[in-house]
Biopython code that builds the backbone (N, CA, C, O; Angstrom):
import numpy as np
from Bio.PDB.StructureBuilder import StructureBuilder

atoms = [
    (1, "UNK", "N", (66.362, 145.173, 106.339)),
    (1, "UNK", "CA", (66.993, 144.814, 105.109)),
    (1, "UNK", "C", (68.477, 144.495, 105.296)),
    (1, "UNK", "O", (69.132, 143.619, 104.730)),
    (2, "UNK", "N", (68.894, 145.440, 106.260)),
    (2, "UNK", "CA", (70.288, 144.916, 106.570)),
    (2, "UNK", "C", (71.125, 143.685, 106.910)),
    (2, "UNK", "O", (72.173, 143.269, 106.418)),
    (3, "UNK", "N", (70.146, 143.101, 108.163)),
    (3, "UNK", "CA", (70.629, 141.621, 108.092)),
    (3, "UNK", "C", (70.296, 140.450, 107.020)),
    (3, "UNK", "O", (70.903, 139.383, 106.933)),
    (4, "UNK", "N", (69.409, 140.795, 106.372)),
    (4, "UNK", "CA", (68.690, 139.849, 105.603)),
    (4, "UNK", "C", (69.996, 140.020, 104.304)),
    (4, "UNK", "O", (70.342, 138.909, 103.902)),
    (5, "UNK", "N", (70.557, 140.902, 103.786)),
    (5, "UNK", "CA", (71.560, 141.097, 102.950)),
    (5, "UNK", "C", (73.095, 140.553, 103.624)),
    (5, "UNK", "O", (74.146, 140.145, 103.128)),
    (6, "UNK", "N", (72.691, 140.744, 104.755)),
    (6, "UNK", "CA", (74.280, 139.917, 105.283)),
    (6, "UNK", "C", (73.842, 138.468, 105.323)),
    (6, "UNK", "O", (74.761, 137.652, 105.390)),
    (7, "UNK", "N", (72.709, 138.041, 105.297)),
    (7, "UNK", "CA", (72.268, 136.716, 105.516)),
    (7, "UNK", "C", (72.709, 135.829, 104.147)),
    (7, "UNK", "O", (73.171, 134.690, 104.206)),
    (8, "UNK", "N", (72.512, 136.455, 103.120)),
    (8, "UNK", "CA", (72.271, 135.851, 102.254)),
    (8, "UNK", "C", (73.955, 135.812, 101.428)),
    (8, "UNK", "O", (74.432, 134.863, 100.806)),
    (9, "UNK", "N", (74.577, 137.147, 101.684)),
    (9, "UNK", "CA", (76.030, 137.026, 101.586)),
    (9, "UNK", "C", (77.061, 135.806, 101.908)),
    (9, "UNK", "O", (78.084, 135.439, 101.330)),
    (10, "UNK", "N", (76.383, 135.327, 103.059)),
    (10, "UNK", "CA", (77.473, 134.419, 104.084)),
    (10, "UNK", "C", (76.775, 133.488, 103.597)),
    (10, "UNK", "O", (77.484, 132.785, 102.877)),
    (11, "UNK", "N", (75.484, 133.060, 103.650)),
    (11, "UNK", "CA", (75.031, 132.081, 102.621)),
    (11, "UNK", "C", (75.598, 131.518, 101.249)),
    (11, "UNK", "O", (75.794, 130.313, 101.089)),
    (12, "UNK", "N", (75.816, 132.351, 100.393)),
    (12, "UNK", "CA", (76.314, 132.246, 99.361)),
    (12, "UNK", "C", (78.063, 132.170, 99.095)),
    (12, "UNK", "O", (78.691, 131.644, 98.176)),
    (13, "UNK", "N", (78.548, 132.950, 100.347)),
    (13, "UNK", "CA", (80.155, 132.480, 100.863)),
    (13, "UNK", "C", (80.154, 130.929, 100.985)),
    (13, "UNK", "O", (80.980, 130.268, 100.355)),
    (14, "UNK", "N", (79.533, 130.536, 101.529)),
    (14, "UNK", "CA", (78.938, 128.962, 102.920)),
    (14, "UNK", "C", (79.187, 128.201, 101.215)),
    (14, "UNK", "O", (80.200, 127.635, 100.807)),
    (15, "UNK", "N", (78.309, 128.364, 100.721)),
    (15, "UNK", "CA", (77.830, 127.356, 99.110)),
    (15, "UNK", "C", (79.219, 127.272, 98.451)),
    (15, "UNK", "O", (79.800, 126.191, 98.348)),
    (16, "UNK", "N", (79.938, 128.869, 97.839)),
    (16, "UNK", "CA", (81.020, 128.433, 97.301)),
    (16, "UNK", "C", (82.147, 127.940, 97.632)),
    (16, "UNK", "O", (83.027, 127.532, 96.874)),
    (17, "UNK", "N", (82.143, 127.972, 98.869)),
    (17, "UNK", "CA", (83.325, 127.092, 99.346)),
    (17, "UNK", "C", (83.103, 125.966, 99.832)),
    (17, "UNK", "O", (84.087, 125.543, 100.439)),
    (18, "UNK", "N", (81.985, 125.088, 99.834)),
    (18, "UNK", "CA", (81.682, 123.913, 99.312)),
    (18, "UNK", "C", (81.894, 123.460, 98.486)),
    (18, "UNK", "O", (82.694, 122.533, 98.363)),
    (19, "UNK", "N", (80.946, 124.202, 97.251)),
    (19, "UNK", "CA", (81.170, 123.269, 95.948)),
    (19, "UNK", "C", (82.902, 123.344, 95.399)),
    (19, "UNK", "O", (83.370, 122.635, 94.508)),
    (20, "UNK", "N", (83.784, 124.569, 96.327)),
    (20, "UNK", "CA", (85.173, 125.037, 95.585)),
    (20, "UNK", "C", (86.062, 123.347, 96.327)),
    (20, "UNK", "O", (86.852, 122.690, 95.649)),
    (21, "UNK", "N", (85.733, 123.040, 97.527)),
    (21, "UNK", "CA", (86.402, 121.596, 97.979)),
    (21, "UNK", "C", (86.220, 120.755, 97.549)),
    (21, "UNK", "O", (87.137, 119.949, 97.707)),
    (22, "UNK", "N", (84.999, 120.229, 96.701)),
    (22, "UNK", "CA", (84.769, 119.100, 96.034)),
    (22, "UNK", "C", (85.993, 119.023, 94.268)),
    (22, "UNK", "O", (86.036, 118.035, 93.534)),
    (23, "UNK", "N", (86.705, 120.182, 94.062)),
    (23, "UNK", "CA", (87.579, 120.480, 93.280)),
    (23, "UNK", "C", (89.104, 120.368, 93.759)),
    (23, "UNK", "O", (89.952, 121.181, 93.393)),
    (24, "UNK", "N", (89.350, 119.398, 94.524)),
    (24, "UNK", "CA", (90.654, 119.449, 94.882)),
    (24, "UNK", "C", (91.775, 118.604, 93.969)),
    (24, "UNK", "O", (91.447, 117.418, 93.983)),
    (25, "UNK", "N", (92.657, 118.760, 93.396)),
    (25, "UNK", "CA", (93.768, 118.578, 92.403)),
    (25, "UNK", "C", (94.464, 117.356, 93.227)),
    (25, "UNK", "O", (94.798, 117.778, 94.334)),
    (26, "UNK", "N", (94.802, 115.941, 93.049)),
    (26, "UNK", "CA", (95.374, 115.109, 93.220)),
    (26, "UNK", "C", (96.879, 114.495, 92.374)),
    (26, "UNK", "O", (96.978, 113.421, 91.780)),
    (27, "UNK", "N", (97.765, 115.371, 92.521)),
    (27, "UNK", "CA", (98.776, 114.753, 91.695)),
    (27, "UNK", "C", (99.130, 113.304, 91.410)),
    (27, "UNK", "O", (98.355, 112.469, 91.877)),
    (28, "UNK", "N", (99.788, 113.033, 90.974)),
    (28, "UNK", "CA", (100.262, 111.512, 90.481)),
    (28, "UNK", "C", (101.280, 111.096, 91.529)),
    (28, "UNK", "O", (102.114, 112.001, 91.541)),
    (29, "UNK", "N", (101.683, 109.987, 92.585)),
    (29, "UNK", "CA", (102.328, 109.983, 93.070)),
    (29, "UNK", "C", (103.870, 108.588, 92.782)),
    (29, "UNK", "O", (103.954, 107.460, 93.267)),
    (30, "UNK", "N", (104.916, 109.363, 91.768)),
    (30, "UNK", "CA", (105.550, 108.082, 91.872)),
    (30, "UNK", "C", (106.896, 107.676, 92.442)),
    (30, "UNK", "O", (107.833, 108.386, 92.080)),
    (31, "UNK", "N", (107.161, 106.729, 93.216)),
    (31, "UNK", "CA", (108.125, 106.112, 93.453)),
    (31, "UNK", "C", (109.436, 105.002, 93.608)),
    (31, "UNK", "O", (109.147, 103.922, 94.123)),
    (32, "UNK", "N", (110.450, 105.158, 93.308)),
    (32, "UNK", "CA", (111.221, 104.305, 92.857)),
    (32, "UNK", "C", (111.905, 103.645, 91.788)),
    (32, "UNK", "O", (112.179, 104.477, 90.923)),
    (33, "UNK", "N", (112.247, 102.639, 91.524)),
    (33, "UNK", "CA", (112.278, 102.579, 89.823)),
    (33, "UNK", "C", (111.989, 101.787, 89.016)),
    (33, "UNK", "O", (111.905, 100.559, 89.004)),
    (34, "UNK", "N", (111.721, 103.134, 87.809)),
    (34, "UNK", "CA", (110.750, 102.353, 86.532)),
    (34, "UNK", "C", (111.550, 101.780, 86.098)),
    (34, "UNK", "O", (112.615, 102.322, 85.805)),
    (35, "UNK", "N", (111.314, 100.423, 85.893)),
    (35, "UNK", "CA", (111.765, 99.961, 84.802)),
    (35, "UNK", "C", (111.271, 99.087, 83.588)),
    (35, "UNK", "O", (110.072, 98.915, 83.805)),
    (36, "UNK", "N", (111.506, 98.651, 82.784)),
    (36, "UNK", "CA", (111.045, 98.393, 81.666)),
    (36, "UNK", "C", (111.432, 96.765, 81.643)),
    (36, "UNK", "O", (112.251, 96.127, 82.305)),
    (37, "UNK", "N", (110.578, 96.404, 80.693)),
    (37, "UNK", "CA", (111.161, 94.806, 80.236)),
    (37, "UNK", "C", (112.351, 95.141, 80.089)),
    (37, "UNK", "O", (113.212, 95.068, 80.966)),
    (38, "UNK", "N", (112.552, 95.665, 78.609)),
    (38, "UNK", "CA", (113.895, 96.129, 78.044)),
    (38, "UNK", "C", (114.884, 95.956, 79.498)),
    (38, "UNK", "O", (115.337, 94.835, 79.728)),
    (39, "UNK", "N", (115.106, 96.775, 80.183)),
    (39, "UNK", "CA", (116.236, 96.480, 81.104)),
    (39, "UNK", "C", (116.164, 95.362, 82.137)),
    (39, "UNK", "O", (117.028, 95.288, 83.011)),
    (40, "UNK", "N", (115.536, 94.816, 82.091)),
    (40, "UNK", "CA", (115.256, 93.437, 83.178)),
    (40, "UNK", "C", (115.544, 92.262, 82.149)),
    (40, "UNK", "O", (115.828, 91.182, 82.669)),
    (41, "UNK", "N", (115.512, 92.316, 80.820)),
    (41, "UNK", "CA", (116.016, 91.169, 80.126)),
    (41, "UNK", "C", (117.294, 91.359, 80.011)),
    (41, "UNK", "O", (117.968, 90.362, 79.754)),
    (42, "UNK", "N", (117.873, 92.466, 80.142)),
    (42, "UNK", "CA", (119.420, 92.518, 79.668)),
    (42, "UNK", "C", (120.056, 91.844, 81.142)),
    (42, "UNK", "O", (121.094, 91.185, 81.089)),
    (43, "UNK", "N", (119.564, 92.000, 82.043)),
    (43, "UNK", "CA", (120.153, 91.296, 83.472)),
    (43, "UNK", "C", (120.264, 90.348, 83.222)),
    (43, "UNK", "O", (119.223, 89.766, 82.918)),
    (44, "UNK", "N", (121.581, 89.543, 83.176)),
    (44, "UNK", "CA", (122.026, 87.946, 83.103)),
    (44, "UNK", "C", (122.541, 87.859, 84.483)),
    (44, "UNK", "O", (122.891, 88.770, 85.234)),
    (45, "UNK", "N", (122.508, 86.041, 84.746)),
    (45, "UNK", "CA", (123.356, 85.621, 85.570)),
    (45, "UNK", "C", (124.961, 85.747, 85.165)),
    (45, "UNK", "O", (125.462, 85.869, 84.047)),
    (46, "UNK", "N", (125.520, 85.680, 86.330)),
    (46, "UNK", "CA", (126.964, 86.091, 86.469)),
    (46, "UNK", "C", (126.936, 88.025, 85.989)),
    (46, "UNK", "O", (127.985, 88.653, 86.135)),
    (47, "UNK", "N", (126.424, 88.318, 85.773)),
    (47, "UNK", "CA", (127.087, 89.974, 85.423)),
    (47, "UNK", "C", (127.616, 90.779, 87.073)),
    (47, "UNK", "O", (127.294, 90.208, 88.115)),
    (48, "UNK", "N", (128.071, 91.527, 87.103)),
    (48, "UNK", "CA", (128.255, 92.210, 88.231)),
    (48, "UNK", "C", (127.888, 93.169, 88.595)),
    (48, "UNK", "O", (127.388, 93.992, 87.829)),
    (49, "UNK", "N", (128.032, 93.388, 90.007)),
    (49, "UNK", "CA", (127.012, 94.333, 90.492)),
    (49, "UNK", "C", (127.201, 95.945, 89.953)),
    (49, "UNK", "O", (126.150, 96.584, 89.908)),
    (50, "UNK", "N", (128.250, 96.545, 89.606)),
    (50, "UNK", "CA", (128.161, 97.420, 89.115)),
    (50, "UNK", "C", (127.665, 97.516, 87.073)),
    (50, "UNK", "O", (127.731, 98.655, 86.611)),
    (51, "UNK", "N", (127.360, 96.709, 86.364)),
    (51, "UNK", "CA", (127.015, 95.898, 85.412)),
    (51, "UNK", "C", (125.322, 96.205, 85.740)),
    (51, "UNK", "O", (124.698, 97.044, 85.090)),
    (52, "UNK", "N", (124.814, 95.543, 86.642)),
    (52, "UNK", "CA", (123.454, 95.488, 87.185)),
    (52, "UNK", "C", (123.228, 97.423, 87.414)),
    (52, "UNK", "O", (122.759, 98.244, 86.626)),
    (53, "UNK", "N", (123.613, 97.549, 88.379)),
    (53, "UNK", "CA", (124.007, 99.352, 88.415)),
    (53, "UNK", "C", (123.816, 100.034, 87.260)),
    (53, "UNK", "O", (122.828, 100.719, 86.994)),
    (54, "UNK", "N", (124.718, 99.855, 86.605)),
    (54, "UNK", "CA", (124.620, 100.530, 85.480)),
    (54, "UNK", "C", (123.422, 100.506, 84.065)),
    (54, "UNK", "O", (123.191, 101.448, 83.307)),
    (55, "UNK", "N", (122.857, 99.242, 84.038)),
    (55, "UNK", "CA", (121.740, 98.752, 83.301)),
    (55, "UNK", "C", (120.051, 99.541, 83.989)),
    (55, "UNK", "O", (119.208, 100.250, 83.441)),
    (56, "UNK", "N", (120.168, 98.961, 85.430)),
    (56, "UNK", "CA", (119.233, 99.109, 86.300)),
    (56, "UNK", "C", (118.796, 100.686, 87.236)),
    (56, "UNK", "O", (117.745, 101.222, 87.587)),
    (57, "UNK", "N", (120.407, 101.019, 87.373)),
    (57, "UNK", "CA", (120.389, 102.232, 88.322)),
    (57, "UNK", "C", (120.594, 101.953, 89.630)),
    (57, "UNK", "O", (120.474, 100.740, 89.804)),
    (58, "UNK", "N", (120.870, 102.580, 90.705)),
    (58, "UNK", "CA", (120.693, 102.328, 92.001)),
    (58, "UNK", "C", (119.602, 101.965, 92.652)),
    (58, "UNK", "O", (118.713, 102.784, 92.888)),
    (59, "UNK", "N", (119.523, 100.614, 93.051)),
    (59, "UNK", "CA", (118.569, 99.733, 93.987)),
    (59, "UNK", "C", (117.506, 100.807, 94.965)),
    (59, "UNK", "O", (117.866, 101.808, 95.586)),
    (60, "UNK", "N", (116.341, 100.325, 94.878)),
    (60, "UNK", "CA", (115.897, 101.550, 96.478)),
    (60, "UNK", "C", (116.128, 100.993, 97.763)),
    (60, "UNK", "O", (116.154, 101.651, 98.804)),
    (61, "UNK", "N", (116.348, 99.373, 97.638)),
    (61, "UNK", "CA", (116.959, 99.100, 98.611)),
    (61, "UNK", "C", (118.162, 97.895, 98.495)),
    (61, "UNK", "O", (118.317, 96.985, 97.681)),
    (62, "UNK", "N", (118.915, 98.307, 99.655)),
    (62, "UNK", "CA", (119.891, 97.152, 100.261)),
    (62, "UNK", "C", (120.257, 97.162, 101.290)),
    (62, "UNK", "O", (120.720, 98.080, 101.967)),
    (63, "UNK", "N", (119.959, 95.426, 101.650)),
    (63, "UNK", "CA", (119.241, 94.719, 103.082)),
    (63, "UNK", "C", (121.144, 95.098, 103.744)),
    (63, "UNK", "O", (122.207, 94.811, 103.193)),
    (64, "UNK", "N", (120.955, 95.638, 104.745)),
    (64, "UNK", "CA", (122.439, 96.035, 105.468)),
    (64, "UNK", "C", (122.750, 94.529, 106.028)),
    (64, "UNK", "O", (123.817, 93.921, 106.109)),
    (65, "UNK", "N", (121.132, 94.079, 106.459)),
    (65, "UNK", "CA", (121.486, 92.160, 106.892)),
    (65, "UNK", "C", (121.539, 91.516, 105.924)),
    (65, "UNK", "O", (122.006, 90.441, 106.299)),
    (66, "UNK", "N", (121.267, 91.449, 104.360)),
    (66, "UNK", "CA", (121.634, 90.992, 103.169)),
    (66, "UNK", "C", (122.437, 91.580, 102.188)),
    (66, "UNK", "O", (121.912, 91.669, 101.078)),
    (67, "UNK", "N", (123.415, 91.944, 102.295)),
    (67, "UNK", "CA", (123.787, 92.739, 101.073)),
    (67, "UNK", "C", (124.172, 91.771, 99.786)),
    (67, "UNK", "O", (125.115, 92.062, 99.050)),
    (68, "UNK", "N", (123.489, 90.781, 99.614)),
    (68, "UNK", "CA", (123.678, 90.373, 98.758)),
    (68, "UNK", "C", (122.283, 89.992, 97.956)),
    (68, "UNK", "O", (122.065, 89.114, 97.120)),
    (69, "UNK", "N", (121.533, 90.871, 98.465)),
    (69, "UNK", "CA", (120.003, 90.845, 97.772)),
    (69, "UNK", "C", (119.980, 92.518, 97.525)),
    (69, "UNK", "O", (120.527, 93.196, 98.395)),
    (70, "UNK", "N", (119.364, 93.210, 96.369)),
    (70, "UNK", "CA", (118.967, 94.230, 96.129)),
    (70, "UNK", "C", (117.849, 94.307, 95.317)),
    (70, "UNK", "O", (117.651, 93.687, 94.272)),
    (71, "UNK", "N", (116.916, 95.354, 96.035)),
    (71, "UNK", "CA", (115.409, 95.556, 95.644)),
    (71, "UNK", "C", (115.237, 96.830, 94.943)),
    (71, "UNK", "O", (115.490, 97.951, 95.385)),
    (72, "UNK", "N", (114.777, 96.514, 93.796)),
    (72, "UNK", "CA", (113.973, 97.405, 93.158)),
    (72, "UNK", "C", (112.129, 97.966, 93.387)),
    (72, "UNK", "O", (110.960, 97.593, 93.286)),
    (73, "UNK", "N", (112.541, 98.500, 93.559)),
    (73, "UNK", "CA", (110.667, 98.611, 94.497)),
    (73, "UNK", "C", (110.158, 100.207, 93.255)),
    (73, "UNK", "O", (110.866, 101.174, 92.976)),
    (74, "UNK", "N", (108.889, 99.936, 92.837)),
    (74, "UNK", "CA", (108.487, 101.072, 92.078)),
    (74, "UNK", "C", (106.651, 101.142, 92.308)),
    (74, "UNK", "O", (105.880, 100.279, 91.889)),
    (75, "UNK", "N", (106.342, 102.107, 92.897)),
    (75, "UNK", "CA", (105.315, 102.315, 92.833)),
    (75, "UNK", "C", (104.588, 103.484, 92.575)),
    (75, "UNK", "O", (105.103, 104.506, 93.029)),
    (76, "UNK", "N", (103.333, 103.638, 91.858)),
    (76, "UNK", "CA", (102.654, 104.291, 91.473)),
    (76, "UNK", "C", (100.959, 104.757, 91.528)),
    (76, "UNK", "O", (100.154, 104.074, 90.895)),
    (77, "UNK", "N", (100.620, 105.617, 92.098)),
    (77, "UNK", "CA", (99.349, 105.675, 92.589)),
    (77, "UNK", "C", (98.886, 106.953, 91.487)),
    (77, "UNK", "O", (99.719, 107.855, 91.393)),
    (78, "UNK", "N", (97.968, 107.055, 90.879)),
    (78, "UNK", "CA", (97.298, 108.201, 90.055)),
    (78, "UNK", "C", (96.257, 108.975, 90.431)),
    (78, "UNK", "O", (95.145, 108.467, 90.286)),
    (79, "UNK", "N", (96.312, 109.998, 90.846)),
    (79, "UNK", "CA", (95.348, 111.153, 91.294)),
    (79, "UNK", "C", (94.424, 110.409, 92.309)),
    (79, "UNK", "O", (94.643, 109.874, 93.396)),
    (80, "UNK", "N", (93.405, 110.562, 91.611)),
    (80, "UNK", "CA", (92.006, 110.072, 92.564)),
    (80, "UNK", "C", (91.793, 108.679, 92.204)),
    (80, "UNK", "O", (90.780, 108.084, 92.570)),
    (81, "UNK", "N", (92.618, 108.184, 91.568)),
    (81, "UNK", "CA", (92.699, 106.560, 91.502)),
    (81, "UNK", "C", (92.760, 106.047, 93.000)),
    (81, "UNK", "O", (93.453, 106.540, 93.890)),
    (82, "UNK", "N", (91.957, 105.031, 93.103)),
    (82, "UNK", "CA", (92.158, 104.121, 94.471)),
    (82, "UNK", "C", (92.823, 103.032, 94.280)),
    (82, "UNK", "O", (92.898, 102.266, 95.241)),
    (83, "UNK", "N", (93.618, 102.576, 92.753)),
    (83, "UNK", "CA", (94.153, 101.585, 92.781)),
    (83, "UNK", "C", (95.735, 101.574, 92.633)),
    (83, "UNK", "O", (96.006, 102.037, 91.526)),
    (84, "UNK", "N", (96.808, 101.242, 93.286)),
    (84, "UNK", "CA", (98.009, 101.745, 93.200)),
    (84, "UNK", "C", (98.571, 100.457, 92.366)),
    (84, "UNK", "O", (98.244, 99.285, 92.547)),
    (85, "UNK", "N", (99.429, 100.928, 91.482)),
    (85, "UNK", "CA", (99.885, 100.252, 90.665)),
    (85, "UNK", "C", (101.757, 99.504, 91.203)),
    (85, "UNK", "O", (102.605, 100.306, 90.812)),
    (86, "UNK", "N", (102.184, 98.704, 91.676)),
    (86, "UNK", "CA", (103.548, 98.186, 92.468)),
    (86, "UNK", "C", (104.529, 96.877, 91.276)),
    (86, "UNK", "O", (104.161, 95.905, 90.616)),
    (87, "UNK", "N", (105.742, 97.493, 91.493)),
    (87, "UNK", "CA", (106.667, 96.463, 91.007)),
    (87, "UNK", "C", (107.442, 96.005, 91.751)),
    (87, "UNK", "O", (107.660, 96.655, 92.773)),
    (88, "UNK", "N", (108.060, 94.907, 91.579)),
    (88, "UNK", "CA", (108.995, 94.464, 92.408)),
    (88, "UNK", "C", (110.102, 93.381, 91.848)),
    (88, "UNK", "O", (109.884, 92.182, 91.673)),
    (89, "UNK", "N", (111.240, 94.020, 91.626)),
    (89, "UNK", "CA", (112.207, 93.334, 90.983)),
    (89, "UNK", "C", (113.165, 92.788, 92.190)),
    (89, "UNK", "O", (113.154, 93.598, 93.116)),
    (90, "UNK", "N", (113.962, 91.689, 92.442)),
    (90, "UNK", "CA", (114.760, 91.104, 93.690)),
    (90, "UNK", "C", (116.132, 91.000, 92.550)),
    (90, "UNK", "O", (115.950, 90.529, 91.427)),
    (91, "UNK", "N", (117.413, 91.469, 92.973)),
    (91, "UNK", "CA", (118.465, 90.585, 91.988)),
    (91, "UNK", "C", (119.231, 90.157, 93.462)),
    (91, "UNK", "O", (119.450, 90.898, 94.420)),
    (92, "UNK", "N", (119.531, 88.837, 93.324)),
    (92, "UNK", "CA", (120.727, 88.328, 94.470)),
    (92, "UNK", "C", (121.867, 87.993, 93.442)),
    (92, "UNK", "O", (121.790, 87.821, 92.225)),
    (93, "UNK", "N", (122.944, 87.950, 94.284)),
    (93, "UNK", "CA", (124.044, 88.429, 94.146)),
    (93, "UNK", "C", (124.735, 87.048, 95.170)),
    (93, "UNK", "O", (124.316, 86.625, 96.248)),
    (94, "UNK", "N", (125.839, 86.623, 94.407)),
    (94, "UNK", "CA", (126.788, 85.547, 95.427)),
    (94, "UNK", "C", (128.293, 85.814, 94.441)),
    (94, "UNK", "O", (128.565, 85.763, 93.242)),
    (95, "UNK", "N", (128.905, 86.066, 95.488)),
    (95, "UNK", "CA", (130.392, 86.988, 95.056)),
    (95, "UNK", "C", (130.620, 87.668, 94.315)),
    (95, "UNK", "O", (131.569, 87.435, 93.566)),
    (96, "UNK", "N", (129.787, 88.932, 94.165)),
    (96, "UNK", "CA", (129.692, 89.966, 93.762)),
    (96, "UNK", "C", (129.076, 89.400, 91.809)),
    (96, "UNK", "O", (129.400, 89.905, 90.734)),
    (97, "UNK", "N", (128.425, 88.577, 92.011)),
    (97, "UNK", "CA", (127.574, 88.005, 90.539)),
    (97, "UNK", "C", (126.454, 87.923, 90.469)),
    (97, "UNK", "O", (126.103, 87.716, 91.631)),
    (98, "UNK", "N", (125.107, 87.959, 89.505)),
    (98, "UNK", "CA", (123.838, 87.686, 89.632)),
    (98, "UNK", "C", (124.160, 86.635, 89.785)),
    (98, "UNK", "O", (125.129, 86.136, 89.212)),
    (99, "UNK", "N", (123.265, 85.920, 90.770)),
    (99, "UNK", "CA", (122.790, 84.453, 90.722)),
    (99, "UNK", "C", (121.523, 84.060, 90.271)),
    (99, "UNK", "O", (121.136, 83.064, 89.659)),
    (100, "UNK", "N", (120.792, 85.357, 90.836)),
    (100, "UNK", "CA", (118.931, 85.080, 90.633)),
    (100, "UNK", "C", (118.540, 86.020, 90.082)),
    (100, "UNK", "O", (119.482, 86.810, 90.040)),
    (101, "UNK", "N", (117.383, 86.581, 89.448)),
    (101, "UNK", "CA", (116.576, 87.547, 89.023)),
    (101, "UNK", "C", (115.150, 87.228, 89.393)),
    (101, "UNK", "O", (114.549, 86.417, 88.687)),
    (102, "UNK", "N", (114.656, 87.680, 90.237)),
    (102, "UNK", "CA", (113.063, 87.562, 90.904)),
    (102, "UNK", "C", (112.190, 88.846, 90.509)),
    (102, "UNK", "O", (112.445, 90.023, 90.762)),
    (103, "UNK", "N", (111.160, 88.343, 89.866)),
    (103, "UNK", "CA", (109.836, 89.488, 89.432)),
    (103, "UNK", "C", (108.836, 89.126, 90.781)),
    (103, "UNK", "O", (108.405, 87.973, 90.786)),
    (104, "UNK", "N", (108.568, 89.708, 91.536)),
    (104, "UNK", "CA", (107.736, 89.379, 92.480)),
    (104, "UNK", "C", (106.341, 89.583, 91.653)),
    (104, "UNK", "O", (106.285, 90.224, 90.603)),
    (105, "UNK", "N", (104.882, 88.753, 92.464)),
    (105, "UNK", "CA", (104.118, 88.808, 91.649)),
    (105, "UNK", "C", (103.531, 90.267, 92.127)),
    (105, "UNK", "O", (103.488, 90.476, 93.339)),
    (106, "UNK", "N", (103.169, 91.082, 91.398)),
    (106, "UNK", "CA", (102.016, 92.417, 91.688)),
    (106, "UNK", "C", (100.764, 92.196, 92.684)),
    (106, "UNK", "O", (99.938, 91.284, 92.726)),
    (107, "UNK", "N", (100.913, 93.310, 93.439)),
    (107, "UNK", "CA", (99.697, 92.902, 94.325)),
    (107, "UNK", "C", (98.430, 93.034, 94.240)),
    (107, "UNK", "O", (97.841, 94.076, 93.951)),
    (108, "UNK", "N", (97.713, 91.480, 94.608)),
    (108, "UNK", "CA", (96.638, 91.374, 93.922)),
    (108, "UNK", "C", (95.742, 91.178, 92.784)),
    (108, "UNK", "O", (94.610, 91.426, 92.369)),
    (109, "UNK", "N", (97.205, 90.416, 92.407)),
    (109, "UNK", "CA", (97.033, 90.318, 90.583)),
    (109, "UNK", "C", (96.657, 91.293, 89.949)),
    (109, "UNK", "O", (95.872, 91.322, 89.001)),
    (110, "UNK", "N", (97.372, 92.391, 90.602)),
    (110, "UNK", "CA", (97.473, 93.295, 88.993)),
    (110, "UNK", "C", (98.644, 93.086, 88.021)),
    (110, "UNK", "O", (99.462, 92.179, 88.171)),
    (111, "UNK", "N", (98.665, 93.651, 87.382)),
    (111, "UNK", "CA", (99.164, 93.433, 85.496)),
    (111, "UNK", "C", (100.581, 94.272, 85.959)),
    (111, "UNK", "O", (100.406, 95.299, 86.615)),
    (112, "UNK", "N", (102.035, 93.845, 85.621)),
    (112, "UNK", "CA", (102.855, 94.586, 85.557)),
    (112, "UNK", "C", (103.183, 95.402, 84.067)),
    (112, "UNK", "O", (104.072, 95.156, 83.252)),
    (113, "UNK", "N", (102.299, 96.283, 84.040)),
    (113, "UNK", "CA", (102.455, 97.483, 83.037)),
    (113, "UNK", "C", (102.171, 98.733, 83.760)),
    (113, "UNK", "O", (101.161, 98.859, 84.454)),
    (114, "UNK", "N", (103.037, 99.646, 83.607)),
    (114, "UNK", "CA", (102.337, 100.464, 83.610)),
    (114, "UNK", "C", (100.769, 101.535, 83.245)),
    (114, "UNK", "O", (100.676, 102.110, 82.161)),
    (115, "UNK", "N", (99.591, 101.658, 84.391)),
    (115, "UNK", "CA", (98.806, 102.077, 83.701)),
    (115, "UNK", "C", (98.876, 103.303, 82.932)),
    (115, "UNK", "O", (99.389, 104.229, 83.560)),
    (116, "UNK", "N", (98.432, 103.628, 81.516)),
    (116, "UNK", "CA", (98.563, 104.840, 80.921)),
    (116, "UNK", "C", (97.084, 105.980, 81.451)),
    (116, "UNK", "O", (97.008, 107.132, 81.022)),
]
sb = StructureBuilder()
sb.init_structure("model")
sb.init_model(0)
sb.init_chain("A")
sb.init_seg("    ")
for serial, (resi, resn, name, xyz) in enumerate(atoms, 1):
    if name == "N":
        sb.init_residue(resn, " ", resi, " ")
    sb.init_atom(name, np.array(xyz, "f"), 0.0, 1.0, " ", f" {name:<3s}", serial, name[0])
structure = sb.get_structure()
């Protein structure tokens, strides 16, 4: 009787910590910055870079070989979602002024909204 009761113990250990891994918690993962229509329409040509700064926030990037391009990069992946959601804003800059405002397109034709 003895082993047959340890048998069935470790058995039943074995099961719940199976079915307990198929329960694993996936947070939301986001990075960079959100931004909104709202602040991407207020970006005009000619404003300046601290102007842009201040509307936008600090860039996630700037090209040390371009510093006259700055990227907004924002991305977002949701739990056990397999589909990651990406923005991509470009502002160039020629003597310290917007010249351009670039929406890159989303990858893979997804929709630039945020998913809710």
């Amino acid at each position: 009787m003895r082993p047959l009761r340890h048998f069935s113990s470790a058995t039943a250990t074995l099961l719940l910590s199976l079915l307990a891994t198929g329960c694993v918690y996936r947070m939301d993962i986001q990075q960079g910055n959100l931004l909104d229509a709202e602040q991407i329409d207020q970006v005009e040509v000619g404003m300046t870079r601290s102007q842009v700064r201040f509307l936008l926030g600090t860039p996630m990037i700037i090209d040390s070989f371009n510093p006259d391009r700055w990227d907004y990069v924002y991305r977002l992946q949701r739990g056990h979602q397999r589909q990651v959601y990406k923005h991509h804003l470009v502002v160039w800059f020629e003597a310290d002024k917007v010249t351009r405002i670039e929406e890159l397109v989303p990858v893979q034709g997804k929709e630039s909204t945020v998913p809710s």
